[in-house]
N, CA, C and O atoms as a GROMACS GRO file, in nm:
protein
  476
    1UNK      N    1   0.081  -0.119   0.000
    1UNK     CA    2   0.000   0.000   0.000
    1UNK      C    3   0.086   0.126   0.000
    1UNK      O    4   0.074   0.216  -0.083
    2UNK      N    5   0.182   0.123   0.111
    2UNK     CA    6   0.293   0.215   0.107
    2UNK      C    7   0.312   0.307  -0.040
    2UNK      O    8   0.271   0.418  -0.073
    3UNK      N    9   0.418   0.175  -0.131
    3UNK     CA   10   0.441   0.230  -0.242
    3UNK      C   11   0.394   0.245  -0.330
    3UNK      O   12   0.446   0.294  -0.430
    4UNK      N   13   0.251   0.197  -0.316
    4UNK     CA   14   0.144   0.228  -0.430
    4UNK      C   15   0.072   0.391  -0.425
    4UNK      O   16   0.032   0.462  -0.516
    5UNK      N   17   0.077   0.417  -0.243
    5UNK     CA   18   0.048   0.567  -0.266
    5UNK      C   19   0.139   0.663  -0.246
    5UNK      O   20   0.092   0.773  -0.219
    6UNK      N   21   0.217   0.657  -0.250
    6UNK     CA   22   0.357   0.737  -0.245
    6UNK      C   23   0.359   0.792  -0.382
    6UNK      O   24   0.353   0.913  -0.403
    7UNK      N   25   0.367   0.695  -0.481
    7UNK     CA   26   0.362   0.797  -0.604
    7UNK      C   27   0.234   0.838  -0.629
    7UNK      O   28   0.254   0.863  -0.748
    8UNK      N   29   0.136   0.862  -0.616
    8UNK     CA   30   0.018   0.989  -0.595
    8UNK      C   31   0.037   1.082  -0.544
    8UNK      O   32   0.020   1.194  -0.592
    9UNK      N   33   0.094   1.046  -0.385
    9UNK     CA   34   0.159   1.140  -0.299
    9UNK      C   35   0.235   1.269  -0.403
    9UNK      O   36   0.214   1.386  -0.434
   10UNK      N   37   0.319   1.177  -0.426
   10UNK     CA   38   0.429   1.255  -0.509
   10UNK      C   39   0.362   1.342  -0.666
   10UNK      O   40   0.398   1.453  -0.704
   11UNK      N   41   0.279   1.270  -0.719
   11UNK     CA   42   0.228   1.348  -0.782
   11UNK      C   43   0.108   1.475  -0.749
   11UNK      O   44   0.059   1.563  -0.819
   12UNK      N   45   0.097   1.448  -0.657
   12UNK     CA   46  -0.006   1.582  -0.592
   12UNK      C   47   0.099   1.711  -0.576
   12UNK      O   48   0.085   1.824  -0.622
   13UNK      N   49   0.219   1.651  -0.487
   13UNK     CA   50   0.344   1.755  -0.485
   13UNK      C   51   0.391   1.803  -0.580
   13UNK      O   52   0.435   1.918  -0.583
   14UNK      N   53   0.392   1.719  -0.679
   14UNK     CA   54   0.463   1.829  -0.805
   14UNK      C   55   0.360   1.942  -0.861
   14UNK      O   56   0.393   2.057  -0.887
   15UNK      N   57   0.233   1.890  -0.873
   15UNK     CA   58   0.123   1.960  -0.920
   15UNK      C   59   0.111   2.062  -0.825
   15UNK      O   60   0.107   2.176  -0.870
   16UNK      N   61   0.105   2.044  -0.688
   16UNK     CA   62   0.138   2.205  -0.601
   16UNK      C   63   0.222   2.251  -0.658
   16UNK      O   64   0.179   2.349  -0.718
   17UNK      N   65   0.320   2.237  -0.675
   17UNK     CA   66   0.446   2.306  -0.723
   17UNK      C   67   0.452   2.376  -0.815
   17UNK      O   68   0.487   2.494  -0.818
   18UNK      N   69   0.409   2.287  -0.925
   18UNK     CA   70   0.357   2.363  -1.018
   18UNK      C   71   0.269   2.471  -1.018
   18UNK      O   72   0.303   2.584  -1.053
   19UNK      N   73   0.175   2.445  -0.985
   19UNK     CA   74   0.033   2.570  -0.937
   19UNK      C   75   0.128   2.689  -0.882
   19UNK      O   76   0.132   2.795  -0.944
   20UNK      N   77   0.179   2.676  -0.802
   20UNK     CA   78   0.264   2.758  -0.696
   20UNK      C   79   0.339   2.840  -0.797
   20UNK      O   80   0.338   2.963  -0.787
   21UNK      N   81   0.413   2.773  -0.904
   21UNK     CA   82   0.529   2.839  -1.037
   21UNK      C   83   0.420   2.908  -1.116
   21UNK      O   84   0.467   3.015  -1.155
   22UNK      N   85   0.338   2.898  -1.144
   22UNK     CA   86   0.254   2.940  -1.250
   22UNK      C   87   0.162   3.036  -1.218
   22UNK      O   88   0.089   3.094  -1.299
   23UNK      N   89   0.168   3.056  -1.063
   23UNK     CA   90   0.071   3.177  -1.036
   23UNK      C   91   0.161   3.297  -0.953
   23UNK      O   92   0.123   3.402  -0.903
   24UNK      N   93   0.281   3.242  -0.959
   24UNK     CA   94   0.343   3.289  -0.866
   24UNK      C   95   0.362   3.485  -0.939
   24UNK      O   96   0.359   3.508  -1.060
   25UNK      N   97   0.378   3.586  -0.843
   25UNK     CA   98   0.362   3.728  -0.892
   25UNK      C   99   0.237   3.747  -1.017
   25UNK      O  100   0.260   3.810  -1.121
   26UNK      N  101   0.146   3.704  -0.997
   26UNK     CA  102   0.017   3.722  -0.998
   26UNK      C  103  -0.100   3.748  -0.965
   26UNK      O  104  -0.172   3.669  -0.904
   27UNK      N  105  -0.126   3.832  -0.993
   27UNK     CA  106  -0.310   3.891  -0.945
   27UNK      C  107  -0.397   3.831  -0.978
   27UNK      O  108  -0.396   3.769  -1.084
   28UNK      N  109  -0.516   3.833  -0.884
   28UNK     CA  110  -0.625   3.810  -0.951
   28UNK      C  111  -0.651   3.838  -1.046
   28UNK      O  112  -0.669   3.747  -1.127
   29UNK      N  113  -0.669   3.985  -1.091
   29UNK     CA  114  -0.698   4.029  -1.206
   29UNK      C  115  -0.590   3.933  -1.346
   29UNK      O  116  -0.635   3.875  -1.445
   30UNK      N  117  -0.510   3.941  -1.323
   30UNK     CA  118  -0.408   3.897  -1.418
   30UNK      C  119  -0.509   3.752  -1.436
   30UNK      O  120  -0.596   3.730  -1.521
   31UNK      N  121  -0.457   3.654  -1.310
   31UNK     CA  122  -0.526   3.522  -1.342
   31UNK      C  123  -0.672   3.519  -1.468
   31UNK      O  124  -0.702   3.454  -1.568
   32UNK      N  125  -0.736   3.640  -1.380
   32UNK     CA  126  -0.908   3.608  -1.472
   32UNK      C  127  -0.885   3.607  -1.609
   32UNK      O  128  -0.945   3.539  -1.692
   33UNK      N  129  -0.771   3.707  -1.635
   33UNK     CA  130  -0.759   3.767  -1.738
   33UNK      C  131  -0.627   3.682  -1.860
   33UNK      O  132  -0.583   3.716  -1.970
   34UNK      N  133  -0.604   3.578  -1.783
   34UNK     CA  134  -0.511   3.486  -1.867
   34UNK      C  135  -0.590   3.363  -1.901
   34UNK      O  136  -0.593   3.279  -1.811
   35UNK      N  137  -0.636   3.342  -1.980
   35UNK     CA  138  -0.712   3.198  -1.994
   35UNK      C  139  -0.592   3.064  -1.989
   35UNK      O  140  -0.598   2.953  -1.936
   36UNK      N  141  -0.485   3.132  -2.070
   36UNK     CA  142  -0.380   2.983  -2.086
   36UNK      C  143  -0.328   2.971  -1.929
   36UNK      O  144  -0.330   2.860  -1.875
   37UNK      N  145  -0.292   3.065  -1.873
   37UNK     CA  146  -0.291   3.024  -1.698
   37UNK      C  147  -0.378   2.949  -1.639
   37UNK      O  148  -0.331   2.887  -1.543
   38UNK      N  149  -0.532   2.923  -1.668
   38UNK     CA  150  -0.658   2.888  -1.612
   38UNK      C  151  -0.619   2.762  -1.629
   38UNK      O  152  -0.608   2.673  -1.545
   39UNK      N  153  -0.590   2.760  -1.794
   39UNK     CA  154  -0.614   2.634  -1.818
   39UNK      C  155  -0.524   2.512  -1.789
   39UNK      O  156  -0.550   2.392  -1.805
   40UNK      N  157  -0.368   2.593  -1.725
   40UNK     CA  158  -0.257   2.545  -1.691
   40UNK      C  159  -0.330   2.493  -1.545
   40UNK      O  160  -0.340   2.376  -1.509
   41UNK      N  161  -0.373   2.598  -1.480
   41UNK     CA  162  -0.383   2.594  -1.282
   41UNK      C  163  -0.499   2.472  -1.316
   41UNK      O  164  -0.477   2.365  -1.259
   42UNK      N  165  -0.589   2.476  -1.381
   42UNK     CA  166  -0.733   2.360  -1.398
   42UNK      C  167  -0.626   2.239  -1.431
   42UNK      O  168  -0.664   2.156  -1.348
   43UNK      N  169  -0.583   2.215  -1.457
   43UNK     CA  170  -0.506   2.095  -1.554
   43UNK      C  171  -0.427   2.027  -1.395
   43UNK      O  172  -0.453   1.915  -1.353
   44UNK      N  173  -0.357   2.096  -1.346
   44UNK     CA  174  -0.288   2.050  -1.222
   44UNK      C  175  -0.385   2.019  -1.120
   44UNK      O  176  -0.360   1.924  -1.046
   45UNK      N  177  -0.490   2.085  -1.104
   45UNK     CA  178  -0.584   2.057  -0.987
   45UNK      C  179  -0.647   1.922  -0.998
   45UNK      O  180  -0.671   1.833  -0.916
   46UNK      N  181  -0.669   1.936  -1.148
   46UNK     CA  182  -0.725   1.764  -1.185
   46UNK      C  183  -0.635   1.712  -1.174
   46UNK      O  184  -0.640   1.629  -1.082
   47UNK      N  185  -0.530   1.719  -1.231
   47UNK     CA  186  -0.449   1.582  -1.156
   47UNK      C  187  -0.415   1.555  -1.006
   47UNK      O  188  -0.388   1.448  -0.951
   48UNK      N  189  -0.424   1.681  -0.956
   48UNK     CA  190  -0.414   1.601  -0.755
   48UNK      C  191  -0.563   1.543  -0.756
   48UNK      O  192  -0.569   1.425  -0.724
   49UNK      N  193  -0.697   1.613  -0.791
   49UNK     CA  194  -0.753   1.522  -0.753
   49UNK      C  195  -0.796   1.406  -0.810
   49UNK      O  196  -0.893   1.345  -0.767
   50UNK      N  197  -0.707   1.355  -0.941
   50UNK     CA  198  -0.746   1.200  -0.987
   50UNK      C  199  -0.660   1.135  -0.899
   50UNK      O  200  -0.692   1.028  -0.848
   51UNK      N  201  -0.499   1.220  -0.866
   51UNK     CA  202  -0.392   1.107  -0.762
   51UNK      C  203  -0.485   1.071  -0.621
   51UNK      O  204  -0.513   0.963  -0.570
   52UNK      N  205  -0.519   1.208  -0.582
   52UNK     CA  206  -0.637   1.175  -0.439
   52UNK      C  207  -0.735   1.085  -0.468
   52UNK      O  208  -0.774   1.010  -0.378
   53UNK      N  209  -0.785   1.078  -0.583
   53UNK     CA  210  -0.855   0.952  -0.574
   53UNK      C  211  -0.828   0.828  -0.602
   53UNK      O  212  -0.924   0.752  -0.590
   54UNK      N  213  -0.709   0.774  -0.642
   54UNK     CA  214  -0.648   0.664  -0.658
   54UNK      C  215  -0.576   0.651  -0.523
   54UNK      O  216  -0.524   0.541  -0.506
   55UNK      N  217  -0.563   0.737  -0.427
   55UNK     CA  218  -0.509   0.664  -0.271
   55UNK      C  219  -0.555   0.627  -0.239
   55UNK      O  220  -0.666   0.678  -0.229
   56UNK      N  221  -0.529   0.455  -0.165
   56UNK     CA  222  -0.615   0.413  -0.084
   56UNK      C  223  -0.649   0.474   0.043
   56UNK      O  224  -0.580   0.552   0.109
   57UNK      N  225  -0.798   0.415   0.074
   57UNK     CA  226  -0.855   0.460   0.192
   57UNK      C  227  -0.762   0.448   0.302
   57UNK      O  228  -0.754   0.548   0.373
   58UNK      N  229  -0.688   0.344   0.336
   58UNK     CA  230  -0.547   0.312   0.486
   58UNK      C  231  -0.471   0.423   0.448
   58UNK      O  232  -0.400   0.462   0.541
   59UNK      N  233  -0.460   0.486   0.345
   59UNK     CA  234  -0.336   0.560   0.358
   59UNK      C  235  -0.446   0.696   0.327
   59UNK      O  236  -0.442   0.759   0.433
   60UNK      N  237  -0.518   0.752   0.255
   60UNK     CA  238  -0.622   0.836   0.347
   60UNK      C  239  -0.641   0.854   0.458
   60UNK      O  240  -0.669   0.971   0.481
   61UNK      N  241  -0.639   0.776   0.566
   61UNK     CA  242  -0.693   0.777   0.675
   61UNK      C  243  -0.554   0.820   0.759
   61UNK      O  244  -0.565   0.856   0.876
   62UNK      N  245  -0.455   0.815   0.711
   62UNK     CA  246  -0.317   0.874   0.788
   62UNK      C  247  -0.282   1.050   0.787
   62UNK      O  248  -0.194   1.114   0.845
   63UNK      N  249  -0.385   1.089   0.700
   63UNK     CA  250  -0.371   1.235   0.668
   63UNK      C  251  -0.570   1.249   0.681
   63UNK      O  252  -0.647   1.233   0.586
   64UNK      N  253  -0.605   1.278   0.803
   64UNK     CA  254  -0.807   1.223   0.817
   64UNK      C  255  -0.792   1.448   0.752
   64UNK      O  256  -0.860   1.480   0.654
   65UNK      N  257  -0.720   1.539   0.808
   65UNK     CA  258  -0.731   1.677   0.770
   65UNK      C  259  -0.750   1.695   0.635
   65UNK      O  260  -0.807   1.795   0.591
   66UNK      N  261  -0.709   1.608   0.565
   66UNK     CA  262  -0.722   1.652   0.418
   66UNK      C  263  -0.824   1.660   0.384
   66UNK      O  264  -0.893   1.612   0.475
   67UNK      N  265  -0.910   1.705   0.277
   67UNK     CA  266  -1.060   1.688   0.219
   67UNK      C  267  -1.053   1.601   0.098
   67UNK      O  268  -1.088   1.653  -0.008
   68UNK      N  269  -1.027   1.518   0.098
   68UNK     CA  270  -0.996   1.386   0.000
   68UNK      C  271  -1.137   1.402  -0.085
   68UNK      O  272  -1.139   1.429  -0.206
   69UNK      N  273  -1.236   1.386  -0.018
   69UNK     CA  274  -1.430   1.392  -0.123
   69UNK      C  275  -1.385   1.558  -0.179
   69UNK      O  276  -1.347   1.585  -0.293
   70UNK      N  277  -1.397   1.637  -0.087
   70UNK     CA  278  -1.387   1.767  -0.193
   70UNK      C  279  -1.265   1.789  -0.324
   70UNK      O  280  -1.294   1.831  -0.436
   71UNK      N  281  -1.125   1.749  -0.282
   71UNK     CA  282  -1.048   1.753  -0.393
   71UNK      C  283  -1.115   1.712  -0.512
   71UNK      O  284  -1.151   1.797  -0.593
   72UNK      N  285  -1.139   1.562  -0.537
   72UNK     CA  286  -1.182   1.448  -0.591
   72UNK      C  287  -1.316   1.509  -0.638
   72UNK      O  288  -1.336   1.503  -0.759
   73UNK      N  289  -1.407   1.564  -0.565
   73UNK     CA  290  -1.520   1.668  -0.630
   73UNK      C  291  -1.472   1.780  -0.685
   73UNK      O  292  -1.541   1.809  -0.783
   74UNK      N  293  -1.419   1.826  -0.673
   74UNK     CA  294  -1.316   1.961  -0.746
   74UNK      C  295  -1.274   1.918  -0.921
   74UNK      O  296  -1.282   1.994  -1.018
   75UNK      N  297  -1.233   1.786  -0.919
   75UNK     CA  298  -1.178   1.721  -1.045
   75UNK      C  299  -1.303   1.673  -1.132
   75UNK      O  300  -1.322   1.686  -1.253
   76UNK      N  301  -1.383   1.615  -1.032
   76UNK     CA  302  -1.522   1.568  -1.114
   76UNK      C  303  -1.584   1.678  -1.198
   76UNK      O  304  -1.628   1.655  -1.311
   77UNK      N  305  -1.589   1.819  -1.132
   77UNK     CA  306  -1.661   1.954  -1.150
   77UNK      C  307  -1.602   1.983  -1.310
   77UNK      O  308  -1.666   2.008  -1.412
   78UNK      N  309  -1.419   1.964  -1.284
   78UNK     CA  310  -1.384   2.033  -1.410
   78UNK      C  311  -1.388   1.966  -1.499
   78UNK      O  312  -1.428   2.008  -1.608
   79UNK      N  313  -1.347   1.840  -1.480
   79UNK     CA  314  -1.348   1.712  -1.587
   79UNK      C  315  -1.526   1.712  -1.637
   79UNK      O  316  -1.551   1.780  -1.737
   80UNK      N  317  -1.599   1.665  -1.595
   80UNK     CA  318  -1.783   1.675  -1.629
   80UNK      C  319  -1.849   1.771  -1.624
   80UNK      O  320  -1.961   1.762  -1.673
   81UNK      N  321  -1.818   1.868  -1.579
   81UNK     CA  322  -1.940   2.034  -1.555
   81UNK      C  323  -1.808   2.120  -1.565
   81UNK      O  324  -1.785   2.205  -1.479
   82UNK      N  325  -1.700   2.092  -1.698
   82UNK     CA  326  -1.638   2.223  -1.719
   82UNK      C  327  -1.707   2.361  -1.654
   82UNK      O  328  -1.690   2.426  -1.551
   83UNK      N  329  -1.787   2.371  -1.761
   83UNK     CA  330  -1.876   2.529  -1.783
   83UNK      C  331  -1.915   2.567  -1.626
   83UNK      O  332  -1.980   2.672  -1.616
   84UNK      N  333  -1.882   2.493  -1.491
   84UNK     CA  334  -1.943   2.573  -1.411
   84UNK      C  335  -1.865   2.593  -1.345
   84UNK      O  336  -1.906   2.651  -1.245
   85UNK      N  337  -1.719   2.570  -1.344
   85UNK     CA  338  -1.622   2.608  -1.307
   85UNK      C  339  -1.586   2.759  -1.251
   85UNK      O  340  -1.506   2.808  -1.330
   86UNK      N  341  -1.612   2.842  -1.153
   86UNK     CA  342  -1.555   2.944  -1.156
   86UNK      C  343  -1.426   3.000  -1.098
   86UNK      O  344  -1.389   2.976  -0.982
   87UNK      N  345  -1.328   3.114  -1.228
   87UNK     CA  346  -1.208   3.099  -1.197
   87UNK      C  347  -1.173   3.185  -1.056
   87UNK      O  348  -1.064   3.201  -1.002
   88UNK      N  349  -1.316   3.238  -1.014
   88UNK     CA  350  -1.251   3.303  -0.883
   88UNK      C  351  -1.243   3.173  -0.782
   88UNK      O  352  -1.188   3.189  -0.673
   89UNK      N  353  -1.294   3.053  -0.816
   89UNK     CA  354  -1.305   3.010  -0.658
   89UNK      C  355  -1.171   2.923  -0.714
   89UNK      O  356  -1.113   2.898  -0.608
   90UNK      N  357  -1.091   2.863  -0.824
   90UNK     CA  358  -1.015   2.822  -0.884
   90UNK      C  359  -0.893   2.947  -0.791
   90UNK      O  360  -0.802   2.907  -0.718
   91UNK      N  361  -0.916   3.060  -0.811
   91UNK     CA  362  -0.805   3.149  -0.783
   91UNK      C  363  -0.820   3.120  -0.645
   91UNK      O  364  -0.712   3.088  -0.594
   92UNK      N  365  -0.932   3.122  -0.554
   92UNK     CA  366  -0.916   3.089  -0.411
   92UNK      C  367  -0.837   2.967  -0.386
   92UNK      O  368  -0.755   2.970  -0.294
   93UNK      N  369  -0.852   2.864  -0.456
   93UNK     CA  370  -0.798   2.700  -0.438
   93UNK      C  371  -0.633   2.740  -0.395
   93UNK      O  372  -0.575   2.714  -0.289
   94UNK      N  373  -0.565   2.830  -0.548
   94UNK     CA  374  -0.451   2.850  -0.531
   94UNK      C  375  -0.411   2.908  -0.432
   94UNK      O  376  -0.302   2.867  -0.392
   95UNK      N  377  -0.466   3.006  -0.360
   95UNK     CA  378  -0.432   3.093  -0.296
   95UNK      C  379  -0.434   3.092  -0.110
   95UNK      O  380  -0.375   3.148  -0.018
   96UNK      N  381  -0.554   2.975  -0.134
   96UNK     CA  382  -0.552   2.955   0.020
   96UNK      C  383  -0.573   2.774   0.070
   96UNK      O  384  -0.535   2.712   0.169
   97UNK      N  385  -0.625   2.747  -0.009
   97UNK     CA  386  -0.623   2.583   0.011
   97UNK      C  387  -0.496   2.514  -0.026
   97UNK      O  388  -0.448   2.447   0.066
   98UNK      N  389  -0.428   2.514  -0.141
   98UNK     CA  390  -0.328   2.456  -0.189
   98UNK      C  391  -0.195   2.456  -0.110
   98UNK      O  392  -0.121   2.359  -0.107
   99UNK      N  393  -0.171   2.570  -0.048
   99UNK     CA  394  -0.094   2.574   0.111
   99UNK      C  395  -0.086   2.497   0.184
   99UNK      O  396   0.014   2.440   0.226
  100UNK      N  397  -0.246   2.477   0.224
  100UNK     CA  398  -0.256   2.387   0.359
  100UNK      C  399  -0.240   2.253   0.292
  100UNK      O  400  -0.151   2.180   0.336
  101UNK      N  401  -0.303   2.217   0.207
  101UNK     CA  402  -0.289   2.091   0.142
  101UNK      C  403  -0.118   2.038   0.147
  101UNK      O  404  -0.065   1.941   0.201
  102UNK      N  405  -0.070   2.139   0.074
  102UNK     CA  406   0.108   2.121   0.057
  102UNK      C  407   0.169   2.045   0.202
  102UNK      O  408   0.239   1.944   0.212
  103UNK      N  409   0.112   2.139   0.314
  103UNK     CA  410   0.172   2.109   0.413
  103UNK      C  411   0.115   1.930   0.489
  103UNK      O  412   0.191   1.844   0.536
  104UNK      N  413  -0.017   1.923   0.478
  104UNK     CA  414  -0.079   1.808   0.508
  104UNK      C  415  -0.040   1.678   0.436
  104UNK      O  416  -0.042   1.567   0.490
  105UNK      N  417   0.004   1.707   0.280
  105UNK     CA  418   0.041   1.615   0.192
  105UNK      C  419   0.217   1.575   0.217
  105UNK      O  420   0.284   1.473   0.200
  106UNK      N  421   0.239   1.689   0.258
  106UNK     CA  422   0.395   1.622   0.323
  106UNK      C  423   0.415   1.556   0.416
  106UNK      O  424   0.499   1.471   0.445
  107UNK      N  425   0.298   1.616   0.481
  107UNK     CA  426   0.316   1.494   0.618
  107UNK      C  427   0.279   1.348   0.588
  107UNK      O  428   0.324   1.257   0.658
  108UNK      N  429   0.209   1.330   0.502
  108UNK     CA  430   0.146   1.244   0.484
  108UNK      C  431   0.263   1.133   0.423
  108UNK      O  432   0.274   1.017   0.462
  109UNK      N  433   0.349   1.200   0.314
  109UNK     CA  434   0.441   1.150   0.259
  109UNK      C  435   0.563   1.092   0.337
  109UNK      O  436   0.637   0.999   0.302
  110UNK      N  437   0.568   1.179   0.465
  110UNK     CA  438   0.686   1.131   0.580
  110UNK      C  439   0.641   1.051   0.668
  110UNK      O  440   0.720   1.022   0.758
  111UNK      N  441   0.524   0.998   0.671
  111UNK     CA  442   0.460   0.897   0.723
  111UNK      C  443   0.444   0.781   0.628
  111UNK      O  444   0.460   0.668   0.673
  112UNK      N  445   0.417   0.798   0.514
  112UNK     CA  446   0.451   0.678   0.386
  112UNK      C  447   0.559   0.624   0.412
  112UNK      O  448   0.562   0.503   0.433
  113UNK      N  449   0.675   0.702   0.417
  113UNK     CA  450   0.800   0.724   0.381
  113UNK      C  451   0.870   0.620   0.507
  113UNK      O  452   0.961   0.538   0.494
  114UNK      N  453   0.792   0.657   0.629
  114UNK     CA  454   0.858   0.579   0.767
  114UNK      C  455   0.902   0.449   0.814
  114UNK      O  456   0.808   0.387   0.864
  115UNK      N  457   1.011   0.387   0.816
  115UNK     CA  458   1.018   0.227   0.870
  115UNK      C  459   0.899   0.170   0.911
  115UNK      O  460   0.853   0.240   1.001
  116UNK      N  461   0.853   0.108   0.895
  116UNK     CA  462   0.733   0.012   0.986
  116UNK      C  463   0.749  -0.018   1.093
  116UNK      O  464   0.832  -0.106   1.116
  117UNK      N  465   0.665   0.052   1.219
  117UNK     CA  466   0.718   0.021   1.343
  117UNK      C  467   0.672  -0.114   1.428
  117UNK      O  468   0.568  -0.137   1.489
  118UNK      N  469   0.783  -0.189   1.408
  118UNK     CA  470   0.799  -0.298   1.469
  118UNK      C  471   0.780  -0.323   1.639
  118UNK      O  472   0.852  -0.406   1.694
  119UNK      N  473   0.683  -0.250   1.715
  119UNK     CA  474   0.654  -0.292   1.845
  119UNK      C  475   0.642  -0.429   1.869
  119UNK      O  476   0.616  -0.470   1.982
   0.00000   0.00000   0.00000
């Protein structure tokens, strides 16, 4: 299970990262107003939440803070109901969720990552 979600893990991290490079010294205004940015920041969000949904539930349950249903609904929204997408709450994702996520998803990864404790 470990190394099966480790690389999701890992792909959620690069996709922050990314998000993070691509909006980085940017405004709102700028964002609304760049569609190929939108479509860059939409493109990464779906992929954390297809990796979030390919983690298993045991290794879900080691990170319970995350919003695993909302990510994973976030991806459904853009992938099936493009059109209702809006890029302000897209600009909120970046701006204030994707942080906390970053930080929760690392932990999560240094707990993947940990010897098996042999008590």
């Amino acid at each position: 299970m470990k190394k099966f979600s480790i690389v999701y893990v890992e792909d959620i991290i690069e996709a922050i990262g990314l998000v993070e490079t691509y909006v980085k010294n940017t405004s709102e205004v700028q964002f609304s107003r760049n569609t190929q940015l939108q479509d860059a920041v939409i493109r990464r969000l779906v992929i954390i939440g297809e990796a979030a949904n390919k983690i298993p539930g045991e290794a879900r349950g080691l990170a319970p803070a995350i919003p695993w249903r909302t990510i994973v609904g976030f991806r459904n929204v853009a992938i099936h109901d493009y059109a209702s997408v809006k890029m302000g709450r897209v600009w909120e994702i970046t701006q204030t969720e994707l942080p906390i996520l970053k930080k929760e998803i690392a932990s999560l990864r240094t707990k993947l990552l940990a010897p098996p404790n042999n008590e």
